[in-house]
DSSP file (Angstrom, degrees, kcal/mol; ACC not computed):
  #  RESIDUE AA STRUCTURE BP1 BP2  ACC     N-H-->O    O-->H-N    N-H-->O    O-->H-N    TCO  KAPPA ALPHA  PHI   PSI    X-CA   Y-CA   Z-CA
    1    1 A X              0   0    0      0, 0.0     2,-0.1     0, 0.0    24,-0.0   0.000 360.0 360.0 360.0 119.4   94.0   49.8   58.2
    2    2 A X        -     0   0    0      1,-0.0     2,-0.5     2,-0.0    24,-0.4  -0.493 360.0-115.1 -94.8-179.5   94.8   51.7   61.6
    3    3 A X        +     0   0    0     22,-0.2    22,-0.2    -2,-0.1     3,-0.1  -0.914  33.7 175.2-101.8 112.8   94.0   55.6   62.5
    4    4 A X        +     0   0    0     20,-2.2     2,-0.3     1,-0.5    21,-0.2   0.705  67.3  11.8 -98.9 -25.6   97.5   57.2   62.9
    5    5 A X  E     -A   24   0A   0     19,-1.4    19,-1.6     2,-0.0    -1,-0.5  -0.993  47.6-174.8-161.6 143.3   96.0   60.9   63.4
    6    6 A X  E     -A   23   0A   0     -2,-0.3     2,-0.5    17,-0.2    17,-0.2  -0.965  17.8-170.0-136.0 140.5   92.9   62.2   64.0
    7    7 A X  E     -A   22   0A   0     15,-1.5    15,-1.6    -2,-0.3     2,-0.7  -0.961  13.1-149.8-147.3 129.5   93.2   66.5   63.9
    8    8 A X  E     +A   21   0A   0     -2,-0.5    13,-0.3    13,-0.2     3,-0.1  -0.996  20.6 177.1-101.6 118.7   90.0   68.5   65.1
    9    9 A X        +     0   0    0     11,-2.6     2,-0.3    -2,-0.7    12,-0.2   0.767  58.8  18.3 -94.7  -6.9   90.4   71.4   63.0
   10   10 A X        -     0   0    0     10,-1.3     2,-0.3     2,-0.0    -1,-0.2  -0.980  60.5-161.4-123.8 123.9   87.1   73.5   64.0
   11   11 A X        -     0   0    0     -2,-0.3     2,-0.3     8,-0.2     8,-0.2  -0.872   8.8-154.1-114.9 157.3   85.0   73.1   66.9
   12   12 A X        -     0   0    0      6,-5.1    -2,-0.0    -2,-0.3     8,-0.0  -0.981  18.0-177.5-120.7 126.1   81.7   74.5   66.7
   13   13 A X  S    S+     0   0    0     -2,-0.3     2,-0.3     0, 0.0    -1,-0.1   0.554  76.7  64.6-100.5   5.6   79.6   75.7   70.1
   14   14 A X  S    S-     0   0    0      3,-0.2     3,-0.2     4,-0.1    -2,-0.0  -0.831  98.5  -0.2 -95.4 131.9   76.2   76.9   68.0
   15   15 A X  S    S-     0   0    0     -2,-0.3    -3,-0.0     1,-0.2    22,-0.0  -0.216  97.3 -56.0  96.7 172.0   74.2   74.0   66.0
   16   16 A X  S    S+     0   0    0     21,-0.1    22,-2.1    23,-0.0     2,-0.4   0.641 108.5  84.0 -65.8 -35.3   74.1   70.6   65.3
   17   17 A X  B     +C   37   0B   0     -3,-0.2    20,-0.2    20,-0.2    -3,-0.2  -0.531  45.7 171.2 -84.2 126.7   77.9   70.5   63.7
   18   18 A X        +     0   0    0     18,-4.9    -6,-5.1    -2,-0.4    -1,-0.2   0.873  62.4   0.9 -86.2 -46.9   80.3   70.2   66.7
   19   19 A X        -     0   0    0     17,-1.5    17,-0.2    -8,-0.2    -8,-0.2  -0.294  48.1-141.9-126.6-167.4   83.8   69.5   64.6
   20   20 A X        -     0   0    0     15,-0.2   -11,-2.6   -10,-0.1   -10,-1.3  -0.433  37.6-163.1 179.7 115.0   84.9   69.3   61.4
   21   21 A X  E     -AB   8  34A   0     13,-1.9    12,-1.6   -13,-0.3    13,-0.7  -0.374  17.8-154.5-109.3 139.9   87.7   66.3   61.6
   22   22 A X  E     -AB   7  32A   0    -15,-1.6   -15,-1.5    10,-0.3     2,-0.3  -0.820  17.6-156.6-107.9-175.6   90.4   65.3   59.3
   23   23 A X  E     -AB   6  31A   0      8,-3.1     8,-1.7    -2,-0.3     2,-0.4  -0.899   0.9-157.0-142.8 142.7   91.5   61.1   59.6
   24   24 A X  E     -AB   5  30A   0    -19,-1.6   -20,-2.2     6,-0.3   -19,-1.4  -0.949   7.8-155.9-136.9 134.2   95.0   59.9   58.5
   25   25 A X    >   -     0   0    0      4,-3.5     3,-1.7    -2,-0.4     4,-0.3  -0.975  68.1 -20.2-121.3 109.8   94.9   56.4   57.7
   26   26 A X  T 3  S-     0   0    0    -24,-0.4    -1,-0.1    -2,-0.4   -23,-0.1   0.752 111.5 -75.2  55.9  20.8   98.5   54.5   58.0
   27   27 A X  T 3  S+     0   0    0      2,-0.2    -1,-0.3     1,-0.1     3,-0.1   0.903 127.8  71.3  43.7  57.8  100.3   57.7   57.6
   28   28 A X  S <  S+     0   0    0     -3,-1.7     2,-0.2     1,-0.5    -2,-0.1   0.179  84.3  48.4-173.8  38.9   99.6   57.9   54.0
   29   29 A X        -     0   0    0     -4,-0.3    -4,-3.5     2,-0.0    -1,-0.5  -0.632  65.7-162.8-168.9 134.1   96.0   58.7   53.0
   30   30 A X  E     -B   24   0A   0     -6,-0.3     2,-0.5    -2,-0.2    -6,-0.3  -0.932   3.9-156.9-109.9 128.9   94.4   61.8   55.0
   31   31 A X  E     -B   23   0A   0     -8,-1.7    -8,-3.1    -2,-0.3     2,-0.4  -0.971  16.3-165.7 -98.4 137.1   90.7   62.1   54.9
   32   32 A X  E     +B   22   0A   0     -2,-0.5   -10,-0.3   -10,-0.3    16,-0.1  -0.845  51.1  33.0-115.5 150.7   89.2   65.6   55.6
   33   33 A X  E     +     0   0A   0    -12,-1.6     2,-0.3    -2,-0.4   -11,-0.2   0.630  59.9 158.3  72.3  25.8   86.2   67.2   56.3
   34   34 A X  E     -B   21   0A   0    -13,-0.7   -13,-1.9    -3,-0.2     2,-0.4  -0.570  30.3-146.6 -50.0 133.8   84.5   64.7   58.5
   35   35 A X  E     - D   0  46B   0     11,-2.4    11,-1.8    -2,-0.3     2,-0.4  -0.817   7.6-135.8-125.1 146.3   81.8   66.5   60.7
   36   36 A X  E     - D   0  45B   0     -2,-0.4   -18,-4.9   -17,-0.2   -17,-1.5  -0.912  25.6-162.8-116.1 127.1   80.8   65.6   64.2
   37   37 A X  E     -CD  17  44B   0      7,-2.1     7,-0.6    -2,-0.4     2,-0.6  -0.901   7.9-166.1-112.9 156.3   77.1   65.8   64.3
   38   38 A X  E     + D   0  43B   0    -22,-2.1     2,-0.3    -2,-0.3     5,-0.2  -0.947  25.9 141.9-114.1 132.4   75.0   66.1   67.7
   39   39 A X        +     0   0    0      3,-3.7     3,-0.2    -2,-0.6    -2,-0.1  -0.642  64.4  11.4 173.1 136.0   71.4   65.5   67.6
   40   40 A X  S    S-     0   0    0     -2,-0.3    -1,-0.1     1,-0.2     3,-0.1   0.774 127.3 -68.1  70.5  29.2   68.8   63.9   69.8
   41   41 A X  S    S+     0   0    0      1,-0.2     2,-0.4     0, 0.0    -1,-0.2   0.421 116.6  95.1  62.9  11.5   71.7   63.8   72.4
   42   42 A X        -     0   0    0     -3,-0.2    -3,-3.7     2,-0.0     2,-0.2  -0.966  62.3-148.0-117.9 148.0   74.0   61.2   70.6
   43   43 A X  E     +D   38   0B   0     -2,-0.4    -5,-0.2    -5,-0.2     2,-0.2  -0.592  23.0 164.7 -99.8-178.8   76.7   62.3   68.4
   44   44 A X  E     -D   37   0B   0     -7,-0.6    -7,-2.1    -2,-0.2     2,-0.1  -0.629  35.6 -98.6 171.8 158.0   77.9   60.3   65.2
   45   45 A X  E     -D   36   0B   0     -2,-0.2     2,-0.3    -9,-0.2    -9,-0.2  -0.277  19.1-150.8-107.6 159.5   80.0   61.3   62.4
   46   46 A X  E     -D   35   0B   0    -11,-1.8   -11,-2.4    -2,-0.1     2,-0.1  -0.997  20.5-128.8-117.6 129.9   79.2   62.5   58.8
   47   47 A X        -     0   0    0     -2,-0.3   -13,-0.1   -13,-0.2    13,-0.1  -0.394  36.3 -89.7 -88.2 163.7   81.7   61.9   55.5
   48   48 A X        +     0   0    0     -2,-0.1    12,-1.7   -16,-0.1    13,-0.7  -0.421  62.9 159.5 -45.0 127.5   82.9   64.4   53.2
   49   49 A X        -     0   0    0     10,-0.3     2,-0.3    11,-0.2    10,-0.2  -0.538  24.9-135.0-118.9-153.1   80.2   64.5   50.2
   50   50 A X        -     0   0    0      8,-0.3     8,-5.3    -2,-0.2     2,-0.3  -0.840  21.2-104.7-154.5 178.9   79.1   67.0   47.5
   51   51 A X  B     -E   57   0C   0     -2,-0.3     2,-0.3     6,-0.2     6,-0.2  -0.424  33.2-134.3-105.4 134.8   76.4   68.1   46.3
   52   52 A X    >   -     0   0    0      4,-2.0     3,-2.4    -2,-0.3    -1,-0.1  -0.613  28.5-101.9 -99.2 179.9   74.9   67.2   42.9
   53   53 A X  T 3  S+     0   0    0      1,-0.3    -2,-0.0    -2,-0.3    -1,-0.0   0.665 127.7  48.1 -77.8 -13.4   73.3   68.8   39.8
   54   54 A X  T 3  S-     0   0    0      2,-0.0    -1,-0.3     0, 0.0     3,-0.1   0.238 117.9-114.6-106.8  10.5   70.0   67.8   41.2
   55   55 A X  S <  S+     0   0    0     -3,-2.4     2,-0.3     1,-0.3    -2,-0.2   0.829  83.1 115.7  79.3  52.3   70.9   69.2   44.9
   56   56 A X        -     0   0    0     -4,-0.0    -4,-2.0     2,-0.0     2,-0.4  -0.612  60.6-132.5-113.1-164.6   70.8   65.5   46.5
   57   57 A X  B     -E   51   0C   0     -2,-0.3     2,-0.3    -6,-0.2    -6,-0.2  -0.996  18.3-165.0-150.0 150.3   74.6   64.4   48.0
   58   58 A X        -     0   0    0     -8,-5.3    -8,-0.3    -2,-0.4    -2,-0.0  -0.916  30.5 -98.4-153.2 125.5   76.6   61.7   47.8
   59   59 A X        -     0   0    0     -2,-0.3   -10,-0.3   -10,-0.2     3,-0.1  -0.036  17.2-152.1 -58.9 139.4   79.7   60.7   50.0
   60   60 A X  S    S-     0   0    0    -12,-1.7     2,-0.3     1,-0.2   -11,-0.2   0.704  82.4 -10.3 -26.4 -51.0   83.2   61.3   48.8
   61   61 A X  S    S+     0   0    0    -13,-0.7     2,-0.2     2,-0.0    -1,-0.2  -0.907  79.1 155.3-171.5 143.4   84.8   58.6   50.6
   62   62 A X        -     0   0    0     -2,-0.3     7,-0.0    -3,-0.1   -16,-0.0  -0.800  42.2 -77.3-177.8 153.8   83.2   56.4   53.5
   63   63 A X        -     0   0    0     -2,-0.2   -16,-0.0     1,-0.1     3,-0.0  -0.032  25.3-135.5 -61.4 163.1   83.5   53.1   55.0
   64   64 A X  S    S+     0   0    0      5,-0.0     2,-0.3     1,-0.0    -1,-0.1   0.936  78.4  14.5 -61.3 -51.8   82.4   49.6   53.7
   65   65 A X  S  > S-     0   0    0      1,-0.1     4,-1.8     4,-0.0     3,-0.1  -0.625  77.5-102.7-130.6 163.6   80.8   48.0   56.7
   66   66 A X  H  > S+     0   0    0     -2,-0.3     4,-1.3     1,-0.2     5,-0.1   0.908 108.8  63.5 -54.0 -59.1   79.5   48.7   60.0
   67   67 A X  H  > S+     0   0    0      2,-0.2     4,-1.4     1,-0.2    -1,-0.2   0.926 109.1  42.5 -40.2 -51.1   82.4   47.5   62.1
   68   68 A X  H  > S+     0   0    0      2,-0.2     4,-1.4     3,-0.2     5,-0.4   0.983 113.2  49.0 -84.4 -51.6   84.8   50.1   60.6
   69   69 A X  H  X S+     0   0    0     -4,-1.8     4,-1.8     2,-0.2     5,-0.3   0.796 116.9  49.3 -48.5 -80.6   82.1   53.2   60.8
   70   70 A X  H >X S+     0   0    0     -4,-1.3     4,-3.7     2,-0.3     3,-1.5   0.605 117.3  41.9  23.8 -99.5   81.8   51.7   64.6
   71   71 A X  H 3X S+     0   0    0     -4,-1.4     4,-1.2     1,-0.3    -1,-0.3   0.734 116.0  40.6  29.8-110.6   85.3   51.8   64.7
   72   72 A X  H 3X S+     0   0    0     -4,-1.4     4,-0.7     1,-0.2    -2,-0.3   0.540 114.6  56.1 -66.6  -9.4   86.3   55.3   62.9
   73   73 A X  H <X S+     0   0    0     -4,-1.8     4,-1.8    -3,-1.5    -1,-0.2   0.844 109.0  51.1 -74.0 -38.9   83.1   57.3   64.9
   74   74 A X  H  X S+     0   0    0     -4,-3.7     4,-2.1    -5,-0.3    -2,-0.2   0.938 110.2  42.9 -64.8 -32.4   84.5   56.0   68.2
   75   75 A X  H  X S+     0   0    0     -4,-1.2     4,-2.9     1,-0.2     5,-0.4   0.984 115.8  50.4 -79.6 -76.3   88.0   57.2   67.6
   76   76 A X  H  < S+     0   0    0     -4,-0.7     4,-0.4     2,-0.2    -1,-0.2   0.683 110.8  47.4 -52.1  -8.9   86.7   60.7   66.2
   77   77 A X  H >< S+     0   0    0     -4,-1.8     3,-1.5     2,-0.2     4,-0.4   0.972 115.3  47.5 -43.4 -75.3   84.4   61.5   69.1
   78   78 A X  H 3X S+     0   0    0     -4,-2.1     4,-1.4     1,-0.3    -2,-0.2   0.673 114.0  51.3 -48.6 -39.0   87.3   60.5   71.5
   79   79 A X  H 3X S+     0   0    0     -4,-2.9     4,-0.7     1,-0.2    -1,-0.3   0.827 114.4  37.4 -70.9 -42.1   89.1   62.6   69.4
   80   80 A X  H <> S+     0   0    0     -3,-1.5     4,-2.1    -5,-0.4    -2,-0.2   0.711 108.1  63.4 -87.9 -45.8   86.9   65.3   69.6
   81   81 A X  H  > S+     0   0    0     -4,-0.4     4,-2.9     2,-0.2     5,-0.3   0.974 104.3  54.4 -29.7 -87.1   85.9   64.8   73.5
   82   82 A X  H  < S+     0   0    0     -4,-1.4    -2,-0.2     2,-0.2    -1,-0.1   0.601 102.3  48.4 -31.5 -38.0   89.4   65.5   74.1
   83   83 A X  H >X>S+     0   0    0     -4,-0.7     4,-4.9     2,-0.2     3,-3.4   0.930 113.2  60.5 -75.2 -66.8   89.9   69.1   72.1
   84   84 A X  H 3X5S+     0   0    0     -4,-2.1     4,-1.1     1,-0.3    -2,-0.2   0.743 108.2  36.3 -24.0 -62.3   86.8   69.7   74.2
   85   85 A X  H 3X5S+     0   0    0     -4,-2.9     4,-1.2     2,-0.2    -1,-0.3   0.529 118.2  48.6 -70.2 -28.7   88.4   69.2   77.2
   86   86 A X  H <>5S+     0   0    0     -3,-3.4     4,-2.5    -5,-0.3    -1,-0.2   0.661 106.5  58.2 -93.4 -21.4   91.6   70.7   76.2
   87   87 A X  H  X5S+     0   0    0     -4,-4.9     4,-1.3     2,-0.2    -2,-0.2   0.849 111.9  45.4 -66.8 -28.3   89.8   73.8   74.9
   88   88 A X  H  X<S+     0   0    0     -4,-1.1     4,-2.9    -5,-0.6     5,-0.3   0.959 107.8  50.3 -80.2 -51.0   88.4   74.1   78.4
   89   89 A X  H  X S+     0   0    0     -4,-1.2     4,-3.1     1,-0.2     5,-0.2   0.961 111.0  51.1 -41.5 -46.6   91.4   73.6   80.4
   90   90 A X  H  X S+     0   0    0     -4,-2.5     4,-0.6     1,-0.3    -1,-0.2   0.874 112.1  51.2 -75.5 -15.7   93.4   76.5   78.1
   91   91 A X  H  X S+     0   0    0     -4,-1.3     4,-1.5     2,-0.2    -1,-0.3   0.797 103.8  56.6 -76.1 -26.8   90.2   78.7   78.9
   92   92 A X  H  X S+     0   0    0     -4,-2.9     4,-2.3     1,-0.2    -2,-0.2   0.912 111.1  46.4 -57.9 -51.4   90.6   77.9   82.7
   93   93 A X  H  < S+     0   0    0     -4,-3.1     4,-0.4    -5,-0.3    -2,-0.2   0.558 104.2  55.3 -69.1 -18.3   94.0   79.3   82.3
   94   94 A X  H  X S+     0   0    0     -4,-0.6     4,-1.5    -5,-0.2    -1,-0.2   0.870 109.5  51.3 -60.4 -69.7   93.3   82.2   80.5
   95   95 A X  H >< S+     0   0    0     -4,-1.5     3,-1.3     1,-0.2    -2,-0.3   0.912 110.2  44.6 -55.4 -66.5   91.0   83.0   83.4
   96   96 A X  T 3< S+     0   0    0     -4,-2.3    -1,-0.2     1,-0.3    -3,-0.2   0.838 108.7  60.7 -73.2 -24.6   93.6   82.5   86.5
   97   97 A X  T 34 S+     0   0    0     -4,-0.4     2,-0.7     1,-0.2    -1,-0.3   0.885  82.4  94.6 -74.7 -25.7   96.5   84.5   84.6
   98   98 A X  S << S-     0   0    0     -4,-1.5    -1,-0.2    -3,-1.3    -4,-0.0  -0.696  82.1-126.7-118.8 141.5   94.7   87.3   84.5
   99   99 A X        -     0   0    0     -2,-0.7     2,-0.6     1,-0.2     3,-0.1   0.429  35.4-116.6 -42.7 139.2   95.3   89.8   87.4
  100  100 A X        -     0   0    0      1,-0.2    -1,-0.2    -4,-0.1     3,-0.2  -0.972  35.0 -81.1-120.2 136.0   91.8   90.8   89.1
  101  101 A X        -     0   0    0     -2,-0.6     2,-0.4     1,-0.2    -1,-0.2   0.498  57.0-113.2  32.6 151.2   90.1   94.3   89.2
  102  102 A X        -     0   0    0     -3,-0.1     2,-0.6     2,-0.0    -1,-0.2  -0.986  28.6-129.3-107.4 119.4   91.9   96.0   92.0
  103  103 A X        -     0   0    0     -2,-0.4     2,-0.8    -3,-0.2    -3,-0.0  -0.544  14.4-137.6 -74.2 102.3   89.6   96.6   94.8
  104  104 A X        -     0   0    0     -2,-0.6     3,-0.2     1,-0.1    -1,-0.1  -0.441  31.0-104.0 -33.0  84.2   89.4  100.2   96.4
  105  105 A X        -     0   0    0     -2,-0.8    -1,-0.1     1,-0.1     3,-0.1   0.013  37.5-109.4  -9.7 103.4   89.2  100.5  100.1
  106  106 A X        -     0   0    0      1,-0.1    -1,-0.1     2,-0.0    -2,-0.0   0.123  41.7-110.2   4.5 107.7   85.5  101.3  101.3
  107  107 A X        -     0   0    0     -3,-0.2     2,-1.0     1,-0.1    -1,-0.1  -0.348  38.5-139.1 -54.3 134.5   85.8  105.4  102.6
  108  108 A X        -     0   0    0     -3,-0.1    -1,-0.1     2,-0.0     2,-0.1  -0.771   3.7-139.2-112.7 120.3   85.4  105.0  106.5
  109  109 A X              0   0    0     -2,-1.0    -2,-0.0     1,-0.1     0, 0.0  -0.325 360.0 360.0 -69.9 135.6   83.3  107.5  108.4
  110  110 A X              0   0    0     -2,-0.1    -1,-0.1     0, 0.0    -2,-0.0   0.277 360.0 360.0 -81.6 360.0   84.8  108.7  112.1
């Protein structure tokens, strides 16, 4: 099974939650609502769950084995890394387009 698309749709700059991910698997099964968690200065990923009638949770969808979780956390980091990085750049650019303040001349005494 490859990663054909990985789509940051939310980044978060408050909290523990960084993202919130969908995963497209072979370009025919999309997982959504992966969350990128930061805490104790490593990040790693969390799957879609819900909530049960006794308020514990239990994933939706998740990998089998280690290798793959290994696997799909690196690619959605990288994934995730990358919006970072492009989010910064389009804010850099934001910042040089627009015209600065026009500066008044200083009155000069004779």
């Amino acid at each position: 099974m490859q990663i054909t698309d990985i789509k940051v749709r939310k980044l978060f700059s408050e909290g523990p939650m960084k993202a919130i991910v969908s995963v497209t698997f072979d370009g025919q099964l999309a997982v959504h609502d992966i969350k990128i968690i930061n805490a104790r200065d490593k990040f790693f990923i969390v799957m879609p769950s819900r909530k049960n009638p006794d308020d514990t949770y239990r994933d939706i969808v998740h990998p089998i084995n280690s290798q793959f979780r290994g696997m799909l956390e690196s690619a959605v980091i990288e994934a995730y890394e990358a919006a970072l990085a492009q989010e910064a750049a389009a804010h850099a650019e934001e910042a040089a387009a627009e015209p600065e303040p026009e500066r008044q001349a200083a009155p000069t005494t004779v």
